[in-house]
C-alpha positions as CSV (number, residue, x, y, z in Angstrom):
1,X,185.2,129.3,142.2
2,X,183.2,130.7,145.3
3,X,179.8,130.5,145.9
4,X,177.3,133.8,145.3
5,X,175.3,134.6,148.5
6,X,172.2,133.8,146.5
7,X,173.4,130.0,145.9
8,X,174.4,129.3,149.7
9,X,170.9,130.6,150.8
10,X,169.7,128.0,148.5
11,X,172.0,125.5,150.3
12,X,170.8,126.1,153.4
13,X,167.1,126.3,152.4
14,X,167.4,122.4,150.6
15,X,169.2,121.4,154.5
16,X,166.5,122.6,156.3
17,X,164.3,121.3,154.1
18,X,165.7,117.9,153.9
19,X,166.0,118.3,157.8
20,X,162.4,118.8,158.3
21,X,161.8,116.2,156.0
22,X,164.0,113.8,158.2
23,X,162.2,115.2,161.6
24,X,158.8,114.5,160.3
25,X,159.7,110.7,159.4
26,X,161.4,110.3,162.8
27,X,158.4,111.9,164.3
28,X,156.0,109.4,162.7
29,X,158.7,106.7,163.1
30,X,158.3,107.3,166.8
31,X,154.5,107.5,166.9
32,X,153.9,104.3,165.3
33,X,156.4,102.5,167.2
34,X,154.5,103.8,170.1
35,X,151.1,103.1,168.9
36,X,152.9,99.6,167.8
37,X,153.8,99.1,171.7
38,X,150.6,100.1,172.5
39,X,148.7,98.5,170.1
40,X,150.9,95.5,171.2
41,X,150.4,95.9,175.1
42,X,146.4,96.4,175.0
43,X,146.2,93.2,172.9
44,X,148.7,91.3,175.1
45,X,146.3,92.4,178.3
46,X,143.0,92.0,176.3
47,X,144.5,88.5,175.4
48,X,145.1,87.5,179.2
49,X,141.8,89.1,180.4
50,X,140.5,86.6,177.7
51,X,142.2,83.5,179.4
52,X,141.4,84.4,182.6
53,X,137.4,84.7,181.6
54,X,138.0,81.4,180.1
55,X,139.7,79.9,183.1
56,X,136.3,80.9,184.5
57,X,134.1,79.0,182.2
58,X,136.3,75.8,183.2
59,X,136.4,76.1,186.7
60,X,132.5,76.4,186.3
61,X,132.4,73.4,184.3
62,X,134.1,71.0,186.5
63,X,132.5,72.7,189.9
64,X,128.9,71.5,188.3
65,X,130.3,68.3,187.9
66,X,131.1,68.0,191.4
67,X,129.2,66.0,193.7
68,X,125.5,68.2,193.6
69,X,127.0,70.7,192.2
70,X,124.9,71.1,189.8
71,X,122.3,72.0,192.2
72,X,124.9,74.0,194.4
73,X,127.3,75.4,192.7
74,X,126.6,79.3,192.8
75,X,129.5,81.1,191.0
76,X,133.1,82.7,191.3
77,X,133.5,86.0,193.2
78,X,136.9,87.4,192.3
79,X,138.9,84.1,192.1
80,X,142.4,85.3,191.8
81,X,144.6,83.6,189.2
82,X,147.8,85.0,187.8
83,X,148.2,88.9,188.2
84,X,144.3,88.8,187.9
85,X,140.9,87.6,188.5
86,X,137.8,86.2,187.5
87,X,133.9,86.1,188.3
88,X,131.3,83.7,187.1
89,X,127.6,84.2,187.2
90,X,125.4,81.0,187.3
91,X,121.6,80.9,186.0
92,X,119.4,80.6,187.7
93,X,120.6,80.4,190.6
94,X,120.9,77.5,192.6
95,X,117.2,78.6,195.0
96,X,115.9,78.2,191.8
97,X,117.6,75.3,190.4
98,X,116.2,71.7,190.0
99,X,116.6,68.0,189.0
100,X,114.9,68.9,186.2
101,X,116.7,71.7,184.9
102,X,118.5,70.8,181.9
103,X,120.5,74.1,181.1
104,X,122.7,76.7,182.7
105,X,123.9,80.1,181.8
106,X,127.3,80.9,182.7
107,X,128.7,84.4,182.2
108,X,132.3,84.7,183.3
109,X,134.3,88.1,183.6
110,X,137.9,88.0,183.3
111,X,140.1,91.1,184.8
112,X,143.3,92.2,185.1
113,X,145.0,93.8,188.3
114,X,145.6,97.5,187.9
115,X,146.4,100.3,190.7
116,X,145.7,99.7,194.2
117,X,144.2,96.6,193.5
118,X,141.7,97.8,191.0
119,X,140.1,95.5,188.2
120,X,140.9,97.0,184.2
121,X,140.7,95.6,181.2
122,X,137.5,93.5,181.6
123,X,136.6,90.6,178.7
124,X,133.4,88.8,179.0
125,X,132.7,85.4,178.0
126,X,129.0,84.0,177.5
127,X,128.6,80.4,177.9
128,X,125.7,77.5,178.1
129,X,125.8,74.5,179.7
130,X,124.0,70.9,179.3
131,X,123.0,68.5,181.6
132,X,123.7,64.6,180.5
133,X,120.7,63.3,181.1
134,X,121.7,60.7,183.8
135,X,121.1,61.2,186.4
136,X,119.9,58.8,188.7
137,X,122.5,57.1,190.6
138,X,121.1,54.7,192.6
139,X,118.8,51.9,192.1
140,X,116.0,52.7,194.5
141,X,116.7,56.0,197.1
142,X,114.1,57.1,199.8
143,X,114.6,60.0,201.5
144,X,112.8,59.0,204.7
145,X,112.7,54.8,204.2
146,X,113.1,52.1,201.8
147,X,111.3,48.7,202.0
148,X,112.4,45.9,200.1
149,X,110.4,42.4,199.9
150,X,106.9,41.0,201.4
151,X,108.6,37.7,203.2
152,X,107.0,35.6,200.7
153,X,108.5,36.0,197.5
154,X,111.2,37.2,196.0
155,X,111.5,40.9,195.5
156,X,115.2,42.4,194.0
157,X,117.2,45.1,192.9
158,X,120.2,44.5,190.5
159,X,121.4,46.2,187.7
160,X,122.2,46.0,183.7
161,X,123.8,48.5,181.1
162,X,121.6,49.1,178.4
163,X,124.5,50.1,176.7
164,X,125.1,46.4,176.2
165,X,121.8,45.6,175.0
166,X,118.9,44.4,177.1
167,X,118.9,42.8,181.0
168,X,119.8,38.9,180.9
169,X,122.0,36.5,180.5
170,X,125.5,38.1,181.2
171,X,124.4,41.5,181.2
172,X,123.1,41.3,184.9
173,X,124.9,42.9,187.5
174,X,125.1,43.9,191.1
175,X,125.6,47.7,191.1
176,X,122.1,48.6,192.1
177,X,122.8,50.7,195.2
178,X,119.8,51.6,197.5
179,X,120.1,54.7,200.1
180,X,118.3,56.8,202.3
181,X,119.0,60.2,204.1
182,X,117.6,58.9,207.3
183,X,119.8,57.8,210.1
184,X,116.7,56.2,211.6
185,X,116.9,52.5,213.0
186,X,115.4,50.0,210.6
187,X,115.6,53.2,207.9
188,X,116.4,50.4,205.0
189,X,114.2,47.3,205.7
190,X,114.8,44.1,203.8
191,X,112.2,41.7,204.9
192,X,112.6,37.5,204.1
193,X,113.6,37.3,200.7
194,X,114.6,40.7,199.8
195,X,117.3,40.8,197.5
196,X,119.9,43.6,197.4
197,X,122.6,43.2,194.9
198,X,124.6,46.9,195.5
199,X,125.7,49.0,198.6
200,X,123.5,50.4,200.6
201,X,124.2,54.4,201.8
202,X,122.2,55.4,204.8
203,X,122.1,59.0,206.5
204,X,125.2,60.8,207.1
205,X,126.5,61.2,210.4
206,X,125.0,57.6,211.0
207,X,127.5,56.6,213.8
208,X,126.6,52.9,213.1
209,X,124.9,52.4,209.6
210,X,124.4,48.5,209.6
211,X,121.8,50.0,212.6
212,X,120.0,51.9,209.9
213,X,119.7,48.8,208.3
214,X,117.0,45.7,209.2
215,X,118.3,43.2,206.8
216,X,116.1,40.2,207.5
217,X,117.3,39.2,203.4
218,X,120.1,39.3,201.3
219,X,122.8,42.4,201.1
220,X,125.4,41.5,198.4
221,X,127.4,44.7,199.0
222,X,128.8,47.2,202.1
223,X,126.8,49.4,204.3
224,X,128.0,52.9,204.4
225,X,127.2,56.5,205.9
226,X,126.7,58.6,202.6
227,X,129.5,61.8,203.5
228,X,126.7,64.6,203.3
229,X,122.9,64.3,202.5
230,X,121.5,63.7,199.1
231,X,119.6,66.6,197.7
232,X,116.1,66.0,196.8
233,X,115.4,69.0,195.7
234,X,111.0,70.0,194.5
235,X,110.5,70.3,191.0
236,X,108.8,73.8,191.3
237,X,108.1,74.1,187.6
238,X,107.3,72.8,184.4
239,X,109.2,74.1,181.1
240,X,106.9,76.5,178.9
241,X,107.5,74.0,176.1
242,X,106.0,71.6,177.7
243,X,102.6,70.1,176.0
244,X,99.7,70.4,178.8
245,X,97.5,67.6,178.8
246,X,95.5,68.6,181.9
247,X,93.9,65.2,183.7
248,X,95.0,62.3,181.9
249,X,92.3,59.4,183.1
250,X,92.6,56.3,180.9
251,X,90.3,53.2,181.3
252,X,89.1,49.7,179.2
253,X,91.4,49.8,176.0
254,X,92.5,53.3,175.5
255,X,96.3,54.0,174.5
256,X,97.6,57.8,174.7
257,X,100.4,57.9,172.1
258,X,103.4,60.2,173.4
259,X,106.1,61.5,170.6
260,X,109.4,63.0,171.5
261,X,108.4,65.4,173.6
262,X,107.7,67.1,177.3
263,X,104.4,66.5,178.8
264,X,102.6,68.0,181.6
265,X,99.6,66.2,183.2
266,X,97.7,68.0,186.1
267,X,96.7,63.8,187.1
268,X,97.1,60.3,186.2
269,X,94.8,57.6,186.6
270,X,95.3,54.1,184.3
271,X,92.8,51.1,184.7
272,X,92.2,48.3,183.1
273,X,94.0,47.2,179.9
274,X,94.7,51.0,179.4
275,X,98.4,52.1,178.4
276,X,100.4,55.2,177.6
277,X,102.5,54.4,174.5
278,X,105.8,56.4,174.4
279,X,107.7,56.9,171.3
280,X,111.8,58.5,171.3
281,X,112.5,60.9,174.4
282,X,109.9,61.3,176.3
283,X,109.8,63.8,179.8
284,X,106.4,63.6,181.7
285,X,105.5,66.1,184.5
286,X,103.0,65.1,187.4
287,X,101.1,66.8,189.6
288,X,97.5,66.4,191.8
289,X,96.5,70.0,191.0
290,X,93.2,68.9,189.8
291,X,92.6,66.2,192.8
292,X,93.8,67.5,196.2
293,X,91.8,65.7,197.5
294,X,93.8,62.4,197.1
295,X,96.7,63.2,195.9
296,X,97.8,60.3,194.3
297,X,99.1,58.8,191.2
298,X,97.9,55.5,190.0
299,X,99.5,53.7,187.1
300,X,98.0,50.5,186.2
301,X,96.4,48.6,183.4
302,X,99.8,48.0,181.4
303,X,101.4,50.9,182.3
304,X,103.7,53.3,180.4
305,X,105.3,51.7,177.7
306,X,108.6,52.8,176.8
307,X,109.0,51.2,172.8
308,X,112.6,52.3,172.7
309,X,113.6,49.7,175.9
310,X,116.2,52.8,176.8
311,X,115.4,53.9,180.4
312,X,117.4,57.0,179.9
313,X,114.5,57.8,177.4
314,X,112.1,58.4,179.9
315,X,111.3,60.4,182.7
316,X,108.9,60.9,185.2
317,X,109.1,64.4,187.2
318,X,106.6,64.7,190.2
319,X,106.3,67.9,191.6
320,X,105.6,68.3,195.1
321,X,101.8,67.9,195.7
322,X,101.7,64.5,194.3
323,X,101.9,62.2,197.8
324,X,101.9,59.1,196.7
325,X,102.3,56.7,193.2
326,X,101.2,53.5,193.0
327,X,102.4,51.3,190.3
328,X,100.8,48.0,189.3
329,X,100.9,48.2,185.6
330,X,101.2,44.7,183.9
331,X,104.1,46.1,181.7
332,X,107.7,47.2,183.1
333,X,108.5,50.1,183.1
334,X,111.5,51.3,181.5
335,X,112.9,54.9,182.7
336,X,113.4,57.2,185.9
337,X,111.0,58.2,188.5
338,X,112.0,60.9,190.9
339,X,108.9,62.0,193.3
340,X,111.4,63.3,196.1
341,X,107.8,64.0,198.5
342,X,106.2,61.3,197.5
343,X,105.5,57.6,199.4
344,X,106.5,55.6,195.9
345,X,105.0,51.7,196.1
346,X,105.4,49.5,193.2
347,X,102.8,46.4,193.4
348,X,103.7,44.8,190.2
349,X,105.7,45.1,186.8
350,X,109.3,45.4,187.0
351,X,111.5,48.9,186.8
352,X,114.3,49.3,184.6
353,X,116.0,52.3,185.6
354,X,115.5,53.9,188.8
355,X,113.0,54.6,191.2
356,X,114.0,57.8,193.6
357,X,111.1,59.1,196.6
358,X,110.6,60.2,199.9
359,X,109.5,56.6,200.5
360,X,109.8,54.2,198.5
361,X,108.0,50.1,198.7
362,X,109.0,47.1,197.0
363,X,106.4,44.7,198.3
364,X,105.0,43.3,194.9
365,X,106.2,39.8,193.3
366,X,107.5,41.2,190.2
367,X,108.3,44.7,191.7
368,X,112.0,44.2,190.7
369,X,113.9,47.3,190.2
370,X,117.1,46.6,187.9
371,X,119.0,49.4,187.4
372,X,120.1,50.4,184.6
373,X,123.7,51.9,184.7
374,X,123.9,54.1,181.5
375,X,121.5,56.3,183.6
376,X,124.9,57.2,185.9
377,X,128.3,57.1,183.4
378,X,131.3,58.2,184.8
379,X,132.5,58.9,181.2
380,X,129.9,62.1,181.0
381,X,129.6,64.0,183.4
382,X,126.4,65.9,184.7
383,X,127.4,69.3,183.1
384,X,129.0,69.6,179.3
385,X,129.6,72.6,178.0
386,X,127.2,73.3,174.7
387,X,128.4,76.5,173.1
388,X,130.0,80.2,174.6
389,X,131.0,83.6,172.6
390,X,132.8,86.2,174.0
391,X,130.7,89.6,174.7
């Protein structure tokens, strides 16, 4: 039986319908296999802008922990690193950075390659780094001259590792390294019965060092040419958290009590039986802001007492108008002094930890310096990374 016109229209009509029908999914078949590739691509470039910005971050990281580069190290300026690159931005920067400073801000950009060399695709990773707080690494380092004895009694440096409880016994050592920048004759000056139980680093480019040295004592270790100059870098400022306790002039009995904290003092002055009594972490700031005149610290009477026995739990920061510190306290002192323009003598009472000035004197009969090696580990490095997010 044939078909009516009428029925094949209707034929036709359900074919183009069905083939419309069948268009419209290829069509949208198509699309989101594109917008699957695409979806897929941008991810995949995203993803490996990511790991380049990362790559950043850990370039950073181990560049800090370089030697002063956590004073020096500036920043990445488009590092390549496959099919792409990566920048890193370092606060502050290192004109404003100091011994002191205790954080960093890294911000590192990752970027692919594009056209012509172009940069696309950016990702942006915000990070912040921590200082480990050791960081003295010598026993006793003068930037101009260290003296070490009085030729009448015994005057030392040797070291310990508080780590293994206090100094004594079999927990004394000879890694107490002294040093200097200068390349000076007689620059490192160990009269009769100065002890030295380390190495001693002179200046570098010291075409002789044992010159730099007038050992008249006792050198248990080698003498070296340090490869470039330390930095001593000023402490220029003083953290805003820090609590200002203006002049700080103690006399007779009195005993400032110092909880975990940061401290700024504007002068010190102890006489007498007096004592500064410091409890958990303690960070002091110095200056002579108050007393230009004689610019001088003076800690005596018995001294500042560390209760914790950790020298790693106290430091002294002296910015640069304080000239000279004179310690005589009757107590030792446990912790880290770093006056990097200041003539540092130590009269009396004993140093665990480490002493670090522009000068620094050794000429009392109990003006040991043993230092402490937990305040330099290998095992953690100057610059840990605390925490990061991506932008």
């Amino acid at each position: 039986m044939g078909y009516r016109h009428s029925d094949r229209g209707w034929v036709m009509l359900a074919a183009m319908v069905t083939l419309s029908v069948l268009l419209f999914l290829g069509v949208s078949l198509i699309e989101r296999a594109q917008n699957s590739l695409y979806r897929t691509t941008v991810d995949n470039r995203a993803a490996r802008s990511f790991h380049l910005a990362d790559a950043g971050i850990q370039m950073a990281v181990w560049s800090l922990n370089q030697h002063d580069g956590w004073l020096t190290y500036g920043g990445e300026q488009g590092t390549r690193l496959g099919g792409g690159f990566y920048e890193v931005t370092v606060l502050p920067p290192p004109a404003e950075r100091e011994p002191s400073t205790s954080y960093l801000t890294l911000v590192s950009t990752g970027y692919l390659e594009g056209p012509g060399g172009t940069r696309v695709t950016p990702c942006r990773i915000h990070a912040t780094v921590g200082k480990d707080p050791r960081f003295f690494s010598y026993a006793v380092f003068g930037g101009e001259k260290v003296t070490i004895g009085n030729g009448t009694v015994t005057v030392k440096t040797d070291s310990y590792d508080s780590r293994n409880g206090g100094y004594g016994g079999s927990n004394v050592r000879a890694n107490a390294d002294v040093g200097t920048n200068s390349t000076a004759p007689g620059a490192v000056e160990i009269l009769p019965r100065g002890e030295v139980y380390g190495d001693i680093s002179v200046g570098a480019g010291a075409a002789v060092p044992a010159n730099c040295v007038n050992n008249k004592g006792l050198v248990a270790g080698v003498t070296t040419a340090a490869q470039s100059p330390v930095l001593l870098p000023s402490v220029r400022t003083v953290p805003s958290n820090a609590i200002n306790l203006g002049d700080v002039w103690l006399d007779g009995s009195q005993n400032l009590v110092l909880n975990e904290g940061t401290y700024y003092m504007t002068d010190l002055d102890m006489f007498g039986s007096a004592k500064i009594t410091c409890n958990g972490k303690v960070v002091i700031y110095l200056d002579c802001s108050s007393d230009k005149d004689s610019p001088e610290i003076r800690i005596g009477g018995n001294g500042i007492v560390n209760t914790s026995g950790i020298p790693g739990n106290l430091v002294l920061y002296c910015r640069d108008d304080v000239a000279q510190i004179a310690i005589s306290g009757a107590s030792a002192f446990y912790g880290g002094i770093y006056a990097p323009r200041a003539a540092i003598t130590l009269n009396s009472g004993a140093v665990y930890g480490s002493v670090i000035g522009r000068t620094v004197t050794m000429n009392g009969a109990t003006s040991h310096v043993h230092y402490d090696e937990a305040l330099q580990d290998p095992a953690n490095p100057h610059a840990v990374l605390c925490s990061w997010h991506q932008l």
